[in-house]
C-alpha positions as CSV (number, residue, x, y, z in Angstrom):
1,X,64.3,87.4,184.1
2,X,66.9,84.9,182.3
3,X,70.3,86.2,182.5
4,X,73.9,85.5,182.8
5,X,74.4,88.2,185.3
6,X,71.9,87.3,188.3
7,X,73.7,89.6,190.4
8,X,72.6,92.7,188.2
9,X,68.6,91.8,188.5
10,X,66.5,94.2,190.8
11,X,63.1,93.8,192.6
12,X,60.2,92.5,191.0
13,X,62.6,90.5,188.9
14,X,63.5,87.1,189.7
15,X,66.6,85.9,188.3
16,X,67.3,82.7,186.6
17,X,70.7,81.8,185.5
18,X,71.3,80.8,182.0
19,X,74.8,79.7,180.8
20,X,75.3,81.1,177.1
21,X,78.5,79.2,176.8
22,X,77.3,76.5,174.5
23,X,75.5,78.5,171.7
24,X,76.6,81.9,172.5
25,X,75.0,84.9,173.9
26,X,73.0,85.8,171.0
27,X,71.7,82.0,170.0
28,X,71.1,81.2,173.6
29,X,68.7,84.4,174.2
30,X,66.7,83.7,170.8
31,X,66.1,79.7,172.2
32,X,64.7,81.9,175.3
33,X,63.1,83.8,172.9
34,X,61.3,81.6,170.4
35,X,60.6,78.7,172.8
36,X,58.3,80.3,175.1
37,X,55.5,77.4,175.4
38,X,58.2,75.4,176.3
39,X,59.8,77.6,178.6
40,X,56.5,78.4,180.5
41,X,54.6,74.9,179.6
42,X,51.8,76.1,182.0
43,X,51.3,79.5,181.0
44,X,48.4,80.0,178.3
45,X,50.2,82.9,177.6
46,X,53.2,84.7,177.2
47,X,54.3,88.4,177.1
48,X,58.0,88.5,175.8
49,X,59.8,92.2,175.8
50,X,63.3,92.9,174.8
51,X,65.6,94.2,178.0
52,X,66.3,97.2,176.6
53,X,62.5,98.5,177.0
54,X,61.4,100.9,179.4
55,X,57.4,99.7,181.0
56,X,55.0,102.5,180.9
57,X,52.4,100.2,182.3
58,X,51.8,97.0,184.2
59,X,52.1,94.0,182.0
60,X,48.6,92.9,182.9
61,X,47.6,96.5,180.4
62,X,49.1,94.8,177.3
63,X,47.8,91.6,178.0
64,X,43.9,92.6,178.6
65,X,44.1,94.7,175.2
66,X,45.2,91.6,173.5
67,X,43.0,88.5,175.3
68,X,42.1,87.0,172.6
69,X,44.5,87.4,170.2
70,X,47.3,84.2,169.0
71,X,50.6,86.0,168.3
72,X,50.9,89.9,168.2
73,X,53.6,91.9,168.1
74,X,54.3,95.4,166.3
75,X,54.9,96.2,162.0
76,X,58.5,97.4,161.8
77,X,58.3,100.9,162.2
78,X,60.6,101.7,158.9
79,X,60.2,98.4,156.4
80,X,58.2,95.5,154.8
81,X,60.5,92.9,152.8
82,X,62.9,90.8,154.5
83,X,65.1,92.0,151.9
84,X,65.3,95.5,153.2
85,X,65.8,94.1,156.9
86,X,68.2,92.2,155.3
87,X,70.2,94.9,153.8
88,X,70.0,96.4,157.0
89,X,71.7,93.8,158.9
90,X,74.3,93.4,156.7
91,X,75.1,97.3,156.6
92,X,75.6,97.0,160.5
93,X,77.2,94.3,160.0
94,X,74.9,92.2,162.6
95,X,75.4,88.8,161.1
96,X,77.8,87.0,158.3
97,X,76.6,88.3,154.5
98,X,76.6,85.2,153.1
99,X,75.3,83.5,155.3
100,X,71.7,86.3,155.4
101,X,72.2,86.2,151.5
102,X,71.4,82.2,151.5
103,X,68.5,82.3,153.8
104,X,67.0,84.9,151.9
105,X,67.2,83.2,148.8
106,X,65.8,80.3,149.8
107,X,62.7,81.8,151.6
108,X,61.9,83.5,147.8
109,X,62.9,80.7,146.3
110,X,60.5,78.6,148.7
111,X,57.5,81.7,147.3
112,X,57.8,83.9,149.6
113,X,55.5,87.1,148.5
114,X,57.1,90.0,147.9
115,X,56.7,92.4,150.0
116,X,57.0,89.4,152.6
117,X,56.2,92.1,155.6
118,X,58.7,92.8,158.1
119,X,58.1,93.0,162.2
120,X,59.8,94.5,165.0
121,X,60.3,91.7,167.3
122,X,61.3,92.8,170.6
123,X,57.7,92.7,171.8
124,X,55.5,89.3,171.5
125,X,52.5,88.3,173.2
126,X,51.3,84.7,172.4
127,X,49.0,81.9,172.9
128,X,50.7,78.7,174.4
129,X,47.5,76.7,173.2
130,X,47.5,77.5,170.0
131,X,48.8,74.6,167.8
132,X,49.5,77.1,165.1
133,X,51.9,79.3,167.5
134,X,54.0,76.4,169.0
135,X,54.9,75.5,165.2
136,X,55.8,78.9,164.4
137,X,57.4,79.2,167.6
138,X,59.4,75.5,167.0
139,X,60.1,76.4,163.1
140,X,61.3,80.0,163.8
141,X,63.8,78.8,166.3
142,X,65.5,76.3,163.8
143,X,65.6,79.1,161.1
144,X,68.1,80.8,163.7
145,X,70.0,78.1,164.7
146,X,70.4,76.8,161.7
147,X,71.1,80.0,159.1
148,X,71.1,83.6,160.3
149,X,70.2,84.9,164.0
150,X,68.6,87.6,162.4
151,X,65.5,86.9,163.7
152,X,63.3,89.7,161.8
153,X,64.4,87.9,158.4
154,X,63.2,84.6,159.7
155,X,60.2,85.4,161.3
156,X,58.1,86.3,158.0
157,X,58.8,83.4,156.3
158,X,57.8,81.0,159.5
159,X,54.6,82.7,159.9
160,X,53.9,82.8,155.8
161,X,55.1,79.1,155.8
162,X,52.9,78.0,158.9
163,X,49.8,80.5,157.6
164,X,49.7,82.4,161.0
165,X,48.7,86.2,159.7
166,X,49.7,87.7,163.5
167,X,47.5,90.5,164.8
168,X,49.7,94.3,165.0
169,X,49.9,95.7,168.2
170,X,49.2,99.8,168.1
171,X,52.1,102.4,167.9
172,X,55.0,102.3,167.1
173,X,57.0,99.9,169.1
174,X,60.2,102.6,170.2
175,X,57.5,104.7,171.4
176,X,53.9,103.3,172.2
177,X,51.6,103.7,175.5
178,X,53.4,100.1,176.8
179,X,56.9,101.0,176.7
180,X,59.6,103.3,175.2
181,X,63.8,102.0,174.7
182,X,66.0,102.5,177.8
183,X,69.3,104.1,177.1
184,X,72.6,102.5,175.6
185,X,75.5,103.7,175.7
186,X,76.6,106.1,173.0
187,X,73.1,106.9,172.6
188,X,72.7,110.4,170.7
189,X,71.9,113.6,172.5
190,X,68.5,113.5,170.2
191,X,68.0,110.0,171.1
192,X,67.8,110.9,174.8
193,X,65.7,113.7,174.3
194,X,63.2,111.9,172.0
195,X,63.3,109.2,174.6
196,X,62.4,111.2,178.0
197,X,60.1,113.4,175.8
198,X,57.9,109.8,175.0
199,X,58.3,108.7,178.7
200,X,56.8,112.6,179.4
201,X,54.2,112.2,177.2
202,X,53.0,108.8,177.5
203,X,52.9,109.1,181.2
204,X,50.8,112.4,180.8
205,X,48.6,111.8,178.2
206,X,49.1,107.5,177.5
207,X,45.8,106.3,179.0
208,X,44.0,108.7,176.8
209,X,45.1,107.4,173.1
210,X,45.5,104.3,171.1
211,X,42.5,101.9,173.0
């Protein structure tokens, strides 16, 4: 697991230290993010998970139901235009307005469709040997380094741009038979209780729905 905390990293995990002072926290974990075939240059494939996810199941589960696939990952459980992510950014006020303004301008200004599709990233399993992932993966990291680190507005136009149509992973990707979101703090009484209710009922009846 890459971190900046080693100390905090538990058994199976092994740590490895990464020093976010150059780029910044959020920059630094989308390089570790986007780069992945260069990151694991002899893996032929990669499953990436955001840290705040909760495994149901062994990683070797999500990676047999998806052998042959390129680059999955899940639709965005609530929209399907950039433009709508993007409102929703700027709303909670998770990256500079002008600067998510000018980046989607210039991906409709480039052609991209409307709706563009929209995907929840914090789930990715791809194919280090596919020529047609590594560009995505290359070209996606320079949208965020060099415009917003939104990476759910980036991420359509890369794919659209590179013509990579990714295959959709099942469920929904809060609450699926692979994982469901660990706590935060300030989370909601309702959020806790949706949350253990999907651990309850993914443990109990998981294996039996969504193959």
């Amino acid at each position: 697991m890459f971190t900046d905390r080693p100390d905090k990293i538990c058994l199976p995990w092994r740590a490895v230290y990464v020093d976010p002072s150059s780029f910044g926290f959020r920059r630094t974990g989308r390089y570790l993010k986007c780069l992945s075939h260069i990151i694991f240059p002899d893996a032929r494939v990669s499953v990436y998970f955001d840290a705040s996810f909760l495994m149901l199941r062994s990683l070797d589960d999500i990676l047999s139901d998806h052998e042959d696939t390129n680059f999955a990952l899940f639709r965005h459980p609530q929209r399907d235009d950039i433009e709508t992510e993007a409102v929703a950014c700027k709303r909670a006020l998770k990256d500079d307005n002008t600067t998510i303004d000018a980046q989607v301008f210039r991906y409709r200004s480039k052609g991209l469709p409307t709706p563009s599709s929209c995907y929840a990233t914090g789930v990715l399993v791809r194919n280090h040997k596919n020529e047609s992932v590594r560009r995505v993966n290359m070209a996606w990291c320079f949208e965020i380094y060099t415009g917003s680190v939104r990476d759910q507005i980036s991420l359509p136009y890369v794919l659209w741009s590179e013509n990579l149509t990714p295959d959709e992973i099942k469920g929904n990707i809060y609450y699926n038979r692979y994982l469901v979101p660990g706590s935060h703090a300030g989370d909601s009484w309702w959020a806790r209780l949706r949350r253990q209710a999907g651990i309850l009922v993914f443990r109990l009846f998981g294996s039996r729905t969504e193959k």
